[in-house]
C-alpha positions as CSV (number, residue, x, y, z in Angstrom):
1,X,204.9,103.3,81.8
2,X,201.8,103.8,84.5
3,X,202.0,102.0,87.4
4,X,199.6,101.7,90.0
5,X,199.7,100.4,93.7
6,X,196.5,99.6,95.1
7,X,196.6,100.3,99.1
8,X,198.0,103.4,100.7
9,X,199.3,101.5,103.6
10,X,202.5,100.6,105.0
11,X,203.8,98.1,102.2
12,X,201.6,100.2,99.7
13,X,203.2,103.5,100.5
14,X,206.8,102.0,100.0
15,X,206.1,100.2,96.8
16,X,204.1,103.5,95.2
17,X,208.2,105.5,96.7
18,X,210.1,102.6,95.0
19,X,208.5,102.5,91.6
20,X,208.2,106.3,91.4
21,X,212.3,106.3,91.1
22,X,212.0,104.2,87.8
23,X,213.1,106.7,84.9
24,X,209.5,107.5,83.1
25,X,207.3,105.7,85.4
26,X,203.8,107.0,86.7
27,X,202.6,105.9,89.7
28,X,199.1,106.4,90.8
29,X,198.3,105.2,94.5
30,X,194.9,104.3,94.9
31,X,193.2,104.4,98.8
32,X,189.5,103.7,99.9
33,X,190.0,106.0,102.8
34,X,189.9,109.9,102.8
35,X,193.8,109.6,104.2
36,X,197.0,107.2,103.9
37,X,198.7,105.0,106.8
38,X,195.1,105.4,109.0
39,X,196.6,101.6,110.6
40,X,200.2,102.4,110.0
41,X,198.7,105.3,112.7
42,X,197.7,103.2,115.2
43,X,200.7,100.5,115.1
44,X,202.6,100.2,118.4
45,X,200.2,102.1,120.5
46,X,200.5,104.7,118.6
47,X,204.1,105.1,118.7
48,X,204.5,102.5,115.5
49,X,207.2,99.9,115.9
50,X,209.0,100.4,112.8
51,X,210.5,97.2,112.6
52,X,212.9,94.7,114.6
53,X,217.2,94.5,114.4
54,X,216.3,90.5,114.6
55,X,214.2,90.3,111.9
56,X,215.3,88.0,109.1
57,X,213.6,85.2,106.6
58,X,213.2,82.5,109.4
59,X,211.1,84.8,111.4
60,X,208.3,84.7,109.3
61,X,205.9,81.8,108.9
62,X,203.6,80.9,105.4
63,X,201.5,78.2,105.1
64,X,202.2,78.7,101.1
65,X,205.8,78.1,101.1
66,X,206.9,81.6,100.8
67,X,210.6,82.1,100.9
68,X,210.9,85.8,102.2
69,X,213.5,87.0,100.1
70,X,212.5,90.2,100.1
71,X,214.0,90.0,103.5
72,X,217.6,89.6,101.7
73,X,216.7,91.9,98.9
74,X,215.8,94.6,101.6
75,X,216.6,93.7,105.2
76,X,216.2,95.4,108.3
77,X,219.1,97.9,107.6
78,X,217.6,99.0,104.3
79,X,214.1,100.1,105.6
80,X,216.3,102.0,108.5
81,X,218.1,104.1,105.6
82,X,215.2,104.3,103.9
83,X,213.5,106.2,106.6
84,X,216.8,108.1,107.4
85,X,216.8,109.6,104.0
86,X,213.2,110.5,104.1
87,X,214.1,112.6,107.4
88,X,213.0,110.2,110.4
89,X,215.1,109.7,113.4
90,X,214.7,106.5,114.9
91,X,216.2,104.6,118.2
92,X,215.9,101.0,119.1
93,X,215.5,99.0,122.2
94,X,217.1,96.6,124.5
95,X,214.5,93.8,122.7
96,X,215.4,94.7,119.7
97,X,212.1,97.0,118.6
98,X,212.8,100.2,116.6
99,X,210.5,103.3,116.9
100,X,210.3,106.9,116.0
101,X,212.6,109.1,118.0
102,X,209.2,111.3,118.2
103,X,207.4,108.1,119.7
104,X,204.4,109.0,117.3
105,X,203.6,106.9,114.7
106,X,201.9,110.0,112.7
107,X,206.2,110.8,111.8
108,X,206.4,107.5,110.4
109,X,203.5,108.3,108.4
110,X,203.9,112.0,108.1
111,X,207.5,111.4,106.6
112,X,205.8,108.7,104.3
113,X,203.4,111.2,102.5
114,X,206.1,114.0,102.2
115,X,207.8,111.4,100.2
116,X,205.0,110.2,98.2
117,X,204.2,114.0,97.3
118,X,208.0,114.8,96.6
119,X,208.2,111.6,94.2
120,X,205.3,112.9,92.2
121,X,203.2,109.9,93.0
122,X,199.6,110.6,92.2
123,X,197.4,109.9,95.5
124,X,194.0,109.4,95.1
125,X,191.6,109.8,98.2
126,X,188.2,107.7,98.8
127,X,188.8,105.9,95.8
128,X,187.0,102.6,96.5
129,X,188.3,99.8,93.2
130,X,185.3,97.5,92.5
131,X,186.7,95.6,90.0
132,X,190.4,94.6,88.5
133,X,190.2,93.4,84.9
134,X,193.5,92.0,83.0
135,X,193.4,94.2,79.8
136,X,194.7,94.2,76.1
137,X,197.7,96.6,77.2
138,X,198.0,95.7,81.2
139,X,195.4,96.1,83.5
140,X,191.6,98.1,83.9
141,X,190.1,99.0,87.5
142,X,186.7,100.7,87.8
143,X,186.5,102.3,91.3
144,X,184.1,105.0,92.5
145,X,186.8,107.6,91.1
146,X,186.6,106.7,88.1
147,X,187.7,103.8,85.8
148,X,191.8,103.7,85.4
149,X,194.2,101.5,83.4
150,X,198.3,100.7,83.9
151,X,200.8,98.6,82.5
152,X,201.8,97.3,86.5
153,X,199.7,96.7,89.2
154,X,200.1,96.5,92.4
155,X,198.0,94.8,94.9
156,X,199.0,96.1,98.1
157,X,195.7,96.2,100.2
158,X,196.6,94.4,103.5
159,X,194.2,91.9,104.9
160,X,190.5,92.6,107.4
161,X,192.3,92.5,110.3
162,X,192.1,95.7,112.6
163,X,188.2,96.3,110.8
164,X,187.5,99.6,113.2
165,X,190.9,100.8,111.4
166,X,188.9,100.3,107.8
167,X,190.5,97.2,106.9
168,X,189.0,94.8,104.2
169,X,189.5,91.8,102.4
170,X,189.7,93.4,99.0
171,X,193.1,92.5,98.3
172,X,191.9,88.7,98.2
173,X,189.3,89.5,96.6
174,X,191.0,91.1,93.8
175,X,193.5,88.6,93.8
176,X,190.8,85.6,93.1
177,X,189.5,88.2,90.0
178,X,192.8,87.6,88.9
179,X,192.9,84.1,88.9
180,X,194.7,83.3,92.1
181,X,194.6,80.7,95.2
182,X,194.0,82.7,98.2
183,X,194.2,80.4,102.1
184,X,191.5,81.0,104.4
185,X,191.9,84.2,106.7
186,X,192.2,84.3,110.3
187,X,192.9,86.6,112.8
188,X,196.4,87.1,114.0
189,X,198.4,88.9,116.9
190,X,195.0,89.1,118.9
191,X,193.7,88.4,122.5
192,X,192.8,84.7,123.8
193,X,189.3,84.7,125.1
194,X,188.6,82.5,128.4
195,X,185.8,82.1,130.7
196,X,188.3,81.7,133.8
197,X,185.6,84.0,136.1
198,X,188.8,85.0,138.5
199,X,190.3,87.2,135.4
200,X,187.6,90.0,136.4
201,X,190.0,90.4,139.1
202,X,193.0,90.5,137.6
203,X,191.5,93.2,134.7
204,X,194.4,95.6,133.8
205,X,197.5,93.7,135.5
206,X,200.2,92.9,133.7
207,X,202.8,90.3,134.6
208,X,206.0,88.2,133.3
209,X,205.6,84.4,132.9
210,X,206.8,81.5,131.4
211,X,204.1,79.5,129.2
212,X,202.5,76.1,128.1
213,X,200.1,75.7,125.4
214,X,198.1,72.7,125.4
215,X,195.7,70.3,123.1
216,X,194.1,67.9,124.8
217,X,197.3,67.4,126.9
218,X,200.1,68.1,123.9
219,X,202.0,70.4,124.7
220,X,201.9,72.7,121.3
221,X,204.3,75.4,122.1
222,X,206.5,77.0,125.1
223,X,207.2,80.6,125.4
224,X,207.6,83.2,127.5
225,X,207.2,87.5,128.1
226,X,204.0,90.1,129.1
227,X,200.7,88.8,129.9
228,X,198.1,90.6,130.3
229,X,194.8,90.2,132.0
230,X,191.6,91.4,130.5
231,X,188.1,91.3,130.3
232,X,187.2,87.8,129.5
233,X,190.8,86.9,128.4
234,X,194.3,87.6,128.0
235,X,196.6,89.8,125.7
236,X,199.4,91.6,126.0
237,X,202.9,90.5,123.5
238,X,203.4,87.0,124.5
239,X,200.3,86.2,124.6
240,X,200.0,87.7,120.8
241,X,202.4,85.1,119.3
242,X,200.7,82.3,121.1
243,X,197.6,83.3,119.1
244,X,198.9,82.0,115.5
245,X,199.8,78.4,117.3
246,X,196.1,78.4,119.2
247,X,194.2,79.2,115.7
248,X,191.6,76.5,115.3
249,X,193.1,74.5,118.5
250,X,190.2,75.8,120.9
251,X,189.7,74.5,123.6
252,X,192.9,74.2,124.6
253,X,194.4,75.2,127.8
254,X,197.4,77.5,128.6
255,X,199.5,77.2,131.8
256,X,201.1,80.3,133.5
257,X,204.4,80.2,135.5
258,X,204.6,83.4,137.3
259,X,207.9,82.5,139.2
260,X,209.9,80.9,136.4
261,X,213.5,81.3,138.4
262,X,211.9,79.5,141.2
263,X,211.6,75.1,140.7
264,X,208.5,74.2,142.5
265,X,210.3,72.7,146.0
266,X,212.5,76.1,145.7
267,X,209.3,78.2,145.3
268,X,207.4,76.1,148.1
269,X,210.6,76.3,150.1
270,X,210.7,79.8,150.2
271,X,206.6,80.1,151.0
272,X,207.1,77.6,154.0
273,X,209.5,80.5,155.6
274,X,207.3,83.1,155.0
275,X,204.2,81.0,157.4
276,X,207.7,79.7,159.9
277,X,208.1,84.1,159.7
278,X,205.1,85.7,159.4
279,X,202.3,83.3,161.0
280,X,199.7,86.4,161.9
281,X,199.8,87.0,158.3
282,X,196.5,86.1,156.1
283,X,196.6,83.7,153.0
284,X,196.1,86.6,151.0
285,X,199.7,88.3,151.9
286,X,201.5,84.8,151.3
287,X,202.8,85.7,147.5
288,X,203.4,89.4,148.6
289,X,206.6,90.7,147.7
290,X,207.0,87.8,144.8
291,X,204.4,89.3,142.2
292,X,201.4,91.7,142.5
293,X,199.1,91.8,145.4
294,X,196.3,91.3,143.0
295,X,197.5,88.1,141.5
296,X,198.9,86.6,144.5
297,X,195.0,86.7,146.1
298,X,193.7,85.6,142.9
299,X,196.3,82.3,143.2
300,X,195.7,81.9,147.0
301,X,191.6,81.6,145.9
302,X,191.9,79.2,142.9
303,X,193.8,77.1,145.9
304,X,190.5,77.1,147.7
305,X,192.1,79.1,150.7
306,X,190.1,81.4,152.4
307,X,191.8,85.2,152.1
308,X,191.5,85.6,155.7
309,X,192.6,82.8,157.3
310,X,196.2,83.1,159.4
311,X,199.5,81.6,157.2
312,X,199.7,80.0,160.4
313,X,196.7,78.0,159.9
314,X,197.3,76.6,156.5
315,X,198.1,73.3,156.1
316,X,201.5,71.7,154.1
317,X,198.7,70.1,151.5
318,X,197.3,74.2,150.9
319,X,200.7,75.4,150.8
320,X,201.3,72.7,147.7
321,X,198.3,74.0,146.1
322,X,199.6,77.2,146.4
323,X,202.5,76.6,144.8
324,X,201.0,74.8,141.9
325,X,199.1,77.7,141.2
326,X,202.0,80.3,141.0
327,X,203.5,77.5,139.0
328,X,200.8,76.2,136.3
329,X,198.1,78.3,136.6
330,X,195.7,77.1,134.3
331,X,193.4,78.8,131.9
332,X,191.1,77.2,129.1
333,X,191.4,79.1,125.9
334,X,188.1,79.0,124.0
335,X,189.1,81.4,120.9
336,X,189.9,84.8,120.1
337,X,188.9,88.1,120.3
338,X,188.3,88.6,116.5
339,X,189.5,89.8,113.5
340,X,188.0,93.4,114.4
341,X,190.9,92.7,117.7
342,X,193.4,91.6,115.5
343,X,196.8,93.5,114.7
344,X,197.7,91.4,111.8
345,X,195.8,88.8,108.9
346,X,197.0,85.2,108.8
347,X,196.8,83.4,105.9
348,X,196.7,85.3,102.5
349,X,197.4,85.0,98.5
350,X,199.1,81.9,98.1
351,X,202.9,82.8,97.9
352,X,203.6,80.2,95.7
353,X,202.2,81.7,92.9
354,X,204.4,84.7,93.2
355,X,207.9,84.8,92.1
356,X,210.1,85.6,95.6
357,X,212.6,87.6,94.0
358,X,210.3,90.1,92.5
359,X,206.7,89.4,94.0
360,X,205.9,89.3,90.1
361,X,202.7,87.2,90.0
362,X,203.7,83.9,88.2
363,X,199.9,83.4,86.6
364,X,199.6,87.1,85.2
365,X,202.4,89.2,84.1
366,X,202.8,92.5,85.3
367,X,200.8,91.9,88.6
368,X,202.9,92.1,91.8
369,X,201.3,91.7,95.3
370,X,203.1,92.8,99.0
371,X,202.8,93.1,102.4
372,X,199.6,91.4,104.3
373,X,197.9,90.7,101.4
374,X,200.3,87.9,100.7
375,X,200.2,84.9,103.0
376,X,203.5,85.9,105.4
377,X,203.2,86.5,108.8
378,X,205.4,87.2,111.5
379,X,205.5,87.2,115.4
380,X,205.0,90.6,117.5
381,X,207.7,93.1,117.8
382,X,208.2,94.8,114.4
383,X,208.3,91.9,112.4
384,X,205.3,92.2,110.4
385,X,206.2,96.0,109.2
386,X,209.5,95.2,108.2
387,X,207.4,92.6,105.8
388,X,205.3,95.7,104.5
389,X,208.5,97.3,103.9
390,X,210.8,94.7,102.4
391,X,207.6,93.5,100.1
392,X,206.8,96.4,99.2
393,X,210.3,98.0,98.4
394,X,210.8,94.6,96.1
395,X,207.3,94.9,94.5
396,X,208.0,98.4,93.7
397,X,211.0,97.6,92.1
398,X,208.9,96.0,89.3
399,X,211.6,92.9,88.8
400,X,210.6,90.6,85.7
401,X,211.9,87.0,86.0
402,X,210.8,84.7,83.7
403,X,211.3,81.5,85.5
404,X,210.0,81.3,88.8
């Protein structure tokens, strides 16, 4: 039997493993780039978040109806002794994340291709497929290497997100050859963009807070973690999982509690001391010792206080505004930063077509798809890798169900 996996990335790189320990299968792994894992490289700044101890089948959202099972076929502690037995020492965090002992995602990917080359998977470089054809015995691709045929394919190309990495949308593409439904695609994990002119002086802080999301006043999700301020936005892992949720909401607004453990009279309480206290003070030292100098300016400005005025000049009504700001500082959201930004794809081959205890395609036999390329997503943390690895460990497997 020849096999081959179309995608040399994370989910790509497991499936080509997985099928290459089938008794008389040949597995050729196709890539358009001139090297394997290039985003797997990059994941986790670098240091590639391998997956999360909390990840299970209700993490994951699918507009399709998928069921995740290849979270139960291969949970979290199967991709761990997976990449234990390829060599790679890992260590997890208080939060849950896992990452390379060496903190360098090029092990995760280095231990990947020793595995690849040790399982006598063919791996073929720069080898860009043009088209996918269904065959008399299985499948035909013609690709700038060269046309190829197999008996199982694998469609394992991810999705455009991360396009400076090389991303496409080829996967879908070669999906809708084949006759399937693919949902529109949208960027995913990214940075909010907002023309809020103060965040040029908050560029590069980062800060905890508790968080609103609004549409024209409806309150569309609460959460909480890292923000970051940027250049004409916000980022940073909180502000990443708020992304799927604003997705063709924009405008809508997002409100920022900096002092979460503080209720507003507590919070307003505590700054009417510091003026009773510290009187000589200026406005622009009233949140100092609370959060960063920087912020607590920015909030003293967006009050319409003066910097330099005396906390002994400032009026109860000011200190109230004050406080509102630490408390709800708002920011209109007017859309992301792109799917050249983005860390993951949302929306994908239409899971419903696929059988979810094999990934077998349910309109052409002998097709399997995993990882991005379906439509699966999960929040930020680790949870979309262990996808690519629990898809692409059950795609690999080359199941056959007849029912779906």
């Amino acid at each position: 039997m020849q096999t081959i996996v179309i995608g040399a990335g994370a989910s790509g790189m497991a499936a080509a493993i997985t099928a290459s320990r089938r008794p008389g299968n040949r597995v050729r792994l196709l890539e358009r780039q001139n090297r394997v894992g290039r985003k797997l490289s990059a994941t986790g700044n670098g240091r590639c978040n391998l997956t999360n101890l909390s990840a299970l089948p209700s993490s994951y959202h699918s507009d399709t109806g998928a069921d995740c099972f290849a979270l139960e076929a291969f949970p979290v502690s199967s991709t761990l002794s997976f990449f234990e037995k390829l060599g790679l020492v890992w260590v997890s965090e208080e939060d849950g994340r896992c990452y390379p002992l060496s903190d360098q995602a090029n092990s995760v990917v280095d231990v990947l291709r020793f595995a690849l080359d040790a399982s006598g998977v063919q791996t073929v470089l720069g080898c860009e497929v043009q088209s996918v054809q269904i065959g008399k015995h299985g499948f035909h691709l013609e690709t700038s290497s060269g046309d190829f045929s197999c008996d199982k394919l694998i469609i394992a190309c991810g999705g455009p997100a991360s396009e400076k990495l090389g991303a496409t949308s080829d996967g879908a593409r070669f999906l809708r050859m084949l006759g399937h439904s693919v949902t529109p695609l949208s960027p995913g994990l990214v940075q909010l963009r907002s023309p809020e002119p103060l965040l040029k002086s908050l560029k590069g802080i980062r800060a905890q807070a508790s968080m609103q999301l609004l549409h024209h006043g409806d309150l569309l999700l609460t959460h909480s973690g890292e923000v970051q301020f940027v250049d004409g936005g916000v980022s940073g892992p909180a502000i990443f999982d708020l992304s799927r949720v604003a997705d063709k909401q924009y405008p809508c607004q997002l409100l920022l509690d900096f002092l979460p453990q503080f209720s507003h009279n507590a919070l307003l309480s505590a700054m009417k001391n510091r003026v009773q206290t510290l009187p000589e003070l200026t406005a622009e030292d009233l949140f100092t010792g609370m959060i960063h100098n920087r912020l607590g300016r920015v909030l003293v400005r967006k009050a319409g206080i003066e910097a330099s005025v005396s906390l002994g000049s400032l009026l109860p009504a000011q200190l109230e505004k004050c406080c509102t700001q630490a408390k709800a500082f708002s920011l209109e959201l007017t859309g992301s930063f792109g799917m050249e930004n983005a860390q993951i794809t949302i929306g994908g081959a239409d899971a419903s077509q696929f059988h979810p205890k094999t990934l077998e395609s349910l309109l052409v036999p002998g097709l399997y798809a995993c990882g991005e390329v379906l439509d699966v997503d999960g929040p930020c943390g680790g949870f979309n890798l262990q996808w690519a690895w629990s898809s692409g460990m059950l795609a690999g497997s080359l199941c056959h169900e007849v029912t779906p």
